[in-house]
C-alpha positions, 0 to 999 in steps of 0.5 A: 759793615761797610757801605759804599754808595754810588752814583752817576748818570745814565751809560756810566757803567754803575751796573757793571760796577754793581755787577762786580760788587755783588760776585764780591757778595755785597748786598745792593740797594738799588733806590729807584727800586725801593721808591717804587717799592714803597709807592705799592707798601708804604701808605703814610709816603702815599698819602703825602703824595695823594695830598700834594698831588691829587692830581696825579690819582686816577680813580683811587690810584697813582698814576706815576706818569702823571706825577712824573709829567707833573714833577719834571716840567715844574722845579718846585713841585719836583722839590715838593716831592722830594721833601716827602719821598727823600726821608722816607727812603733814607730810613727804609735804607736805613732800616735795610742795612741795619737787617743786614749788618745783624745777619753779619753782612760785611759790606753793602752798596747803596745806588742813587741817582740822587746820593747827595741831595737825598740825604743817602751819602750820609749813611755810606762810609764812602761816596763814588761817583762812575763816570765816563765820556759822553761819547761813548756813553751816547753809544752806550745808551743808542745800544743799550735802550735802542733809541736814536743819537738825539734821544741819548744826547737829550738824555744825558743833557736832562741829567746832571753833568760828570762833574757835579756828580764827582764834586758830590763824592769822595772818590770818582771811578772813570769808564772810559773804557772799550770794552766791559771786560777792561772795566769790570777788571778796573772796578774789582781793583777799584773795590778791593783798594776801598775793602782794604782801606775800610 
């Protein structure tokens, strides 16, 4: 099975790239999902969590905005939460791609805001980073989430930049085009050049 993952930061166009993978009949792995998933099912990652961060319980139960509000104004703890949540969500990937590959499916994409740092580039074949111009990833985002230019701008500023995302990967696709049409057509070349050289 080849394993493509993938990455970039928001209003790049990953979805689109998703999209075009998945008509091609490869199985996504959105990893913001499985945390959030394993946040509800996995006790042992909770339990980790609850110890570190007890604060961000209300009444029993986590409170993901607080742990977020926790996590995001202080680098340490953001650093803490990663060593328990990274390995944990590499072996549930793991373990996904494995079922997979034993029901005979031929290729697989793994999305990650954080490829790299998590360990996750390690289990793909080859590493894309999608990016594209500021600019129009601000119109992309105001469009998109309905929210102001300054807010978009924040948001793209709060992430890393186009080019720590391409320094972190094997290969880099650019979306700086108009339309979604033009680059839905460059992300199926894109991706039948990596199948035949897989």
């Amino acid at each position: 099975m080849l394993v493509i993952g993938i990455t970039g930061g928001t209003g790049v166009g990953k979805s689109t790239l998703l999209n075009v993978l998945e008509k091609k009949g490869a199985y996504i792995i959105d990893c913001d999902a499985v945390y959030h998933d394993m946040l509800r099912t996995s006790d042992e990652m909770t339990r980790a969590i609850k110890e570190r961060f007890p604060e961000a319980y209300e009444s029993g139960t986590l409170d993901t905005k607080a742990l977020g509000s926790i996590v995001f104004e202080d680098a340490e703890a953001l650093d803490q939460l990663k060593k328990i949540t990274h390995p944990r969500i590499v072996s549930r990937v793991e373990d996904m791609l494995e079922k997979q590959s034993q029901k005979g499916t031929s290729l697989a994409a793994v999305d990650a805001y954080g490829l790299k740092e998590s360990g996750l580039s390690d289990i793909c074949d080859v590493t894309v980073a999608v990016t594209a111009p500021d600019d129009l990833r601000v119109r992309r985002i105001m469009a998109r989430d309905g929210i102001d230019e300054s807010y978009a701008v924040h948001r793209i500023r709060s992430q890393k930049s186009n080019e720590e995302y391409a320094a972190e990967c094997d290969i880099t696709l650019e979306n700086n085009f108009a339309s979604i049409q033009e680059f839905e057509k460059r992300c199926e070349e894109f991706i039948n050049n990596i199948i035949m050289e897989g």
